[in-house]
C-alpha positions as CSV (number, residue, x, y, z in Angstrom):
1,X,-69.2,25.5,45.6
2,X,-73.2,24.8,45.9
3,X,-73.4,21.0,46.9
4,X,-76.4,18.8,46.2
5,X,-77.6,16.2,48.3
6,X,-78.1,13.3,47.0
7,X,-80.7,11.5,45.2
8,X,-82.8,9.2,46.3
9,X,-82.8,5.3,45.3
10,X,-84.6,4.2,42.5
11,X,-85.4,1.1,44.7
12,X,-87.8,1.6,48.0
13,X,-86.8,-2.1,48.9
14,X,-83.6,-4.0,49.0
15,X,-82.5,-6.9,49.9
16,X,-78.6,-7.3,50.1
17,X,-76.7,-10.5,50.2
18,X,-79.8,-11.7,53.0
19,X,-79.3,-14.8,54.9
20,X,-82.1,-16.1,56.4
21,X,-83.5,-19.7,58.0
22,X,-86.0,-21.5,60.2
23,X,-83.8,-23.8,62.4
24,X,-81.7,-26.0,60.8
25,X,-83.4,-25.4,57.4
26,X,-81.5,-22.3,55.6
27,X,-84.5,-20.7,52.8
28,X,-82.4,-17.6,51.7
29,X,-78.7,-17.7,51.0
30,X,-77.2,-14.7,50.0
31,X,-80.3,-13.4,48.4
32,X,-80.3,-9.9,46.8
33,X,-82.7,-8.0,44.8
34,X,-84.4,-4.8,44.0
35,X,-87.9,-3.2,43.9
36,X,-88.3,-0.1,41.9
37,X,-90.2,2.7,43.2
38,X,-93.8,3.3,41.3
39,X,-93.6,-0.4,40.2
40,X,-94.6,-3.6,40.3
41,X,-93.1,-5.9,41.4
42,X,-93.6,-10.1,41.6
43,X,-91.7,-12.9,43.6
44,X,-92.3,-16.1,42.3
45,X,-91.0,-19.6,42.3
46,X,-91.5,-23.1,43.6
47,X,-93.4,-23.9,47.2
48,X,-90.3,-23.5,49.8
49,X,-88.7,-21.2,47.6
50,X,-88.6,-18.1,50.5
51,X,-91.0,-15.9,48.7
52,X,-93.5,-15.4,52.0
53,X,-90.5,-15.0,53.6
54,X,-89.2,-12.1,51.8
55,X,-92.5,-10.3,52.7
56,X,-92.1,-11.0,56.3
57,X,-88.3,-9.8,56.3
58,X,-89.5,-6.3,54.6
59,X,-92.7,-6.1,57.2
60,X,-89.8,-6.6,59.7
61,X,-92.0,-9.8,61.6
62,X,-88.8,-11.4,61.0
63,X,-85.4,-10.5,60.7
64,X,-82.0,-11.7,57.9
65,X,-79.2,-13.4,60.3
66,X,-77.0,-12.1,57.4
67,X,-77.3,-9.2,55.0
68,X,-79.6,-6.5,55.1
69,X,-83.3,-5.4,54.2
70,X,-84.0,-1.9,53.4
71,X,-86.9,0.1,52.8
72,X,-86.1,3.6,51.7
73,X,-82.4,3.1,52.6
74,X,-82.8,2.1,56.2
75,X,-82.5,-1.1,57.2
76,X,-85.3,-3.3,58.8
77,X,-83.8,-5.4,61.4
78,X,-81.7,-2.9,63.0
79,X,-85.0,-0.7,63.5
80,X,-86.1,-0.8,67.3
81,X,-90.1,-1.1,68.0
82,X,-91.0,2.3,67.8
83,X,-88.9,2.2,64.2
84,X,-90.3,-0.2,62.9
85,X,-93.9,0.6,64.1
86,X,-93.3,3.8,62.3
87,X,-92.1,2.0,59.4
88,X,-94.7,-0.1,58.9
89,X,-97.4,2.7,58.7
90,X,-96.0,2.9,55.1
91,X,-96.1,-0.3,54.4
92,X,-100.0,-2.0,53.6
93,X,-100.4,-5.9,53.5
94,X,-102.9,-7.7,51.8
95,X,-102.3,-11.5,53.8
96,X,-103.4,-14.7,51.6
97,X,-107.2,-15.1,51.6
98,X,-107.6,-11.5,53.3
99,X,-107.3,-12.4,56.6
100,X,-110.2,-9.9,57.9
101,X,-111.9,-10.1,61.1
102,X,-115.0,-12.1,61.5
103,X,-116.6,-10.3,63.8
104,X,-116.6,-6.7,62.3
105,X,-118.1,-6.2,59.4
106,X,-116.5,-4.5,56.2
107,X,-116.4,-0.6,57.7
108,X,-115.1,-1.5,60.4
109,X,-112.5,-3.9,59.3
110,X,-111.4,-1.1,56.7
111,X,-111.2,1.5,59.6
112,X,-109.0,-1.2,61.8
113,X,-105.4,0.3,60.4
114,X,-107.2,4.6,60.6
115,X,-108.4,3.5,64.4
116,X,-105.1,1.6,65.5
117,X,-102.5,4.3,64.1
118,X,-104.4,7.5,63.6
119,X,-105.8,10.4,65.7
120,X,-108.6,11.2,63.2
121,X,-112.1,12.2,64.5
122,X,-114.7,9.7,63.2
123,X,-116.5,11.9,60.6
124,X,-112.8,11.5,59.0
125,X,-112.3,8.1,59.2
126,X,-116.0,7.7,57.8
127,X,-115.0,9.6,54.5
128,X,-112.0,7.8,54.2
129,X,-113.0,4.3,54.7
130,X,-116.2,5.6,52.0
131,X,-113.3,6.3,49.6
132,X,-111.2,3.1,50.2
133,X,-114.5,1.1,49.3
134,X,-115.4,2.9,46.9
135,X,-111.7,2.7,45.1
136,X,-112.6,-1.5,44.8
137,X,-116.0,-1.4,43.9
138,X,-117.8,-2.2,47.3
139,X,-118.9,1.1,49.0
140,X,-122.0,-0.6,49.2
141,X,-121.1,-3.5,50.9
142,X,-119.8,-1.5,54.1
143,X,-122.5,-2.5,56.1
144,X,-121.9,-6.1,55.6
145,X,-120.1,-9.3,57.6
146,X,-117.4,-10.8,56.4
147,X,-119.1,-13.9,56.0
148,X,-122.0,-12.5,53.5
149,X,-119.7,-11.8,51.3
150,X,-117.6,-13.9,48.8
151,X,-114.4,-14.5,48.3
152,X,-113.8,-12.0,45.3
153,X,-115.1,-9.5,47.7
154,X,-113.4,-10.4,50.8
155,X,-109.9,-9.7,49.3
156,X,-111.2,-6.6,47.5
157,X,-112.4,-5.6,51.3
158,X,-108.6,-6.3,52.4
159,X,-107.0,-4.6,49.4
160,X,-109.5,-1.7,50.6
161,X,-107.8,-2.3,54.8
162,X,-104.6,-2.0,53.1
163,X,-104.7,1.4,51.5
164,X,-106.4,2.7,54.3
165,X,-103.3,4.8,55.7
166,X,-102.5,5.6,52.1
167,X,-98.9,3.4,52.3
168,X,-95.6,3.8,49.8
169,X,-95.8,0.1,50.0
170,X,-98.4,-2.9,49.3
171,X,-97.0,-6.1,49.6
172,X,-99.6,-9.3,48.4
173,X,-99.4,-12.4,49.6
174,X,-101.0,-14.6,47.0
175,X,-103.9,-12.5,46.0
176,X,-105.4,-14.6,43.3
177,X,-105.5,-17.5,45.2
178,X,-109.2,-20.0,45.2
179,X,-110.4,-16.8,42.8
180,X,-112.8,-17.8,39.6
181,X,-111.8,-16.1,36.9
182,X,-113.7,-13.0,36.7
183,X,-112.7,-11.9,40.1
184,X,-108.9,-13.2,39.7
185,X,-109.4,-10.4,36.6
186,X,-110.9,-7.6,39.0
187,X,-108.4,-7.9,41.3
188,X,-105.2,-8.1,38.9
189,X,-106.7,-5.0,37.4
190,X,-107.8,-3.3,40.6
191,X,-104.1,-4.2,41.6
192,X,-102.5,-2.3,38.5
193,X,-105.0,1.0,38.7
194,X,-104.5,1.6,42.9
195,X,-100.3,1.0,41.6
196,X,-100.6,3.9,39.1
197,X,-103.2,5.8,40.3
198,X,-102.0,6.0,44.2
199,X,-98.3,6.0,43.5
200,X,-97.7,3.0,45.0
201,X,-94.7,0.3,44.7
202,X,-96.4,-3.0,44.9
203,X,-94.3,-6.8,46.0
204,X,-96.7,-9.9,44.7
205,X,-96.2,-13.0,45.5
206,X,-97.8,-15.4,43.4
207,X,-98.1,-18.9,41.4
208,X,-100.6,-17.8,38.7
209,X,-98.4,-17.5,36.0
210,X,-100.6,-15.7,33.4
211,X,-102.1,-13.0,35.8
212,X,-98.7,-12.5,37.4
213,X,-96.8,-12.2,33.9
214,X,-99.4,-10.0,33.0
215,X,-99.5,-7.4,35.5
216,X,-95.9,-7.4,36.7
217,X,-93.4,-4.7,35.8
218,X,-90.4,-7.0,37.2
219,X,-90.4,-10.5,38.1
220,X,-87.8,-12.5,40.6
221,X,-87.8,-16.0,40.7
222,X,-86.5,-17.8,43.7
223,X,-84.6,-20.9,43.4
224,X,-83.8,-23.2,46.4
225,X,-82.1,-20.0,48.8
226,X,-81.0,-17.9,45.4
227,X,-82.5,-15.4,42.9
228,X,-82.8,-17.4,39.9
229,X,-83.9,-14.4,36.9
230,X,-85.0,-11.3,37.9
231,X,-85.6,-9.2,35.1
232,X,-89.0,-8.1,32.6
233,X,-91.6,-10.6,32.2
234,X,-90.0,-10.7,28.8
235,X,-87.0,-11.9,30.0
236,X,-87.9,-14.3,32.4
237,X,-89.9,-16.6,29.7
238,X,-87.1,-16.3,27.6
239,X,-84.4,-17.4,30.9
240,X,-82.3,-20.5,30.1
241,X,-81.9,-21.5,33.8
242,X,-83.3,-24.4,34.1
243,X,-85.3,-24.0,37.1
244,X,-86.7,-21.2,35.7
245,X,-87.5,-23.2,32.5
246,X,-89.5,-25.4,34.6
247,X,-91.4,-23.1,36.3
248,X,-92.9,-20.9,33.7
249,X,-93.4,-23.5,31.2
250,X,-95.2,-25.8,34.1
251,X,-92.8,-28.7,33.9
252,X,-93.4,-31.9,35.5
253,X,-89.9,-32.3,35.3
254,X,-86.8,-30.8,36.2
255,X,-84.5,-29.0,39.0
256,X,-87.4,-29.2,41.3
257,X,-88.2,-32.6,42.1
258,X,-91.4,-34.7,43.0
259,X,-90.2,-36.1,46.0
260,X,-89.2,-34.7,49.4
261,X,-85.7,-35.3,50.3
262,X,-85.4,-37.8,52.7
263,X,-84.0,-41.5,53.3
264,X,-83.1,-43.8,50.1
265,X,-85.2,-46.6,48.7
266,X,-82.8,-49.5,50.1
267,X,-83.1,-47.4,53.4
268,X,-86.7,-47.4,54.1
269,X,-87.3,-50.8,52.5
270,X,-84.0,-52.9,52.2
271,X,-82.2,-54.0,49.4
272,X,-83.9,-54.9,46.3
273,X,-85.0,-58.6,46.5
274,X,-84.0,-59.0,50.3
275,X,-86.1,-60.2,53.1
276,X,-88.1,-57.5,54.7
């Protein structure tokens, strides 16, 4: 009988049943989720909640002390160097604030990845960096330092650097951070047309609620350590988990409090009425 192999995933990146913490502090428990291929996909929730975190378990800068994180059905922290190195030329990162170098101006910080993991002759990595800039808008700005340009600019500049090697995967790291409107709207849009147009599967992390909504395809919440909804944009506003009530409607109040955990009242300052 003729056998057929099998399919691949619908999902370029999993996360199953990860544990994860810094020290004594445990910020994923168990956590498990799915990003479709050709999608969008945002990870949002409360400061603390793990979402930077996720990114740097997929980009394999750190690695689950329980569970496993796949990209394409192999898992990330039992790659070696050279694995990983490899993996990671399909992966493209836009960091928070774009994170470009000061002392190279926008060519040459769009070249960085084409230098660092390609052979190409220069006339090639000339035509390609052309295209990348020209993809956001700022072919004309190639000649330019980082720091004559603004900060609309500067993280279309990135979004250009991570492209470059023409990546399955763009993870953002709150890209619509300090933007003013207008280029808040260039960049969600420039982030939806590069998805589509490229083939991409994109992970954003982000706290604007409106753009994020917007754009997304799928949205994950993170609770303290847990996936609180993960579903449609659709379904996550209409999500009767509390913390997830909270957090789209921008409660003051609720599962996420206002103060840090830490020593009681009577503690700190005594009991009530006693001598300090």
């Amino acid at each position: 009988m003729p056998t057929t192999s099998p399919s691949p995933s619908d999902a370029l990146v999993e996360l199953c049943g990860v544990h994860f913490g810094y020290d004594e502090r445990e910020v994923l428990s168990g956590v498990s989720l799915r990003v479709p291929r050709g999608k969008i996909t945002a990870i949002m929730g409360a400061s603390g909640g793990g979402k930077t975190t996720v990114l740097r378990l997929i980009g394999g800068q750190q690695r689950a002390s329980r569970g496993a994180v796949l990209f394409d059905g192999e898992d990330i922290g039992q790659m070696d160097h050279a694995q990983l190195y490899r993996a990671r030329r399909r992966m493209g990162m836009l960091f928070q604030y774009g994170a470009l170098f000061t002392d190279l101006d926008v060519f040459e910080n769009v070249a960085f990845p084409l230098r660092e993991h390609t052979d190409l002759s220069e006339p090639l990595v000339r035509d390609i960096v052309l295209m990348k800039l020209h993809a956001v808008g700022l072919r004309g700005a190639r000649d330019l330092m980082p720091s004559q340009i603004s900060g609309g600019m500067a993280r279309r500049v990135a979004l250009a650097r991570s492209i470059a090697l023409d990546p399955e995967l763009v993870m953002y790291d709150e890209p619509f951070a300090g933007l003013d409107p207008i280029s808040l709207g260039t960049a969600a849009e420039l982030i939806r047309r590069l998805n589509d147009a490229m083939g991409l599967t994109t992970i954003l992390v982000s706290h604007d609620l409106d753009a994020t909504l917007g754009l997304a395809d799928q949205v994950v919440i993170l609770g303290p350590g847990r996936v609180a909804a993960q579903g449609t944009p659709a379904q996550v506003r209409a999500s009767t988990d509390p913390l997830v009530h909270q957090f789209v409607h921008a409660l003051p109040r609720g599962p996420v409090p206002f103060h840090y955990r830490g020593p009681s009242i009577e503690q700190d300052f005594g009991p009530r009425g006693g001598s300090p």
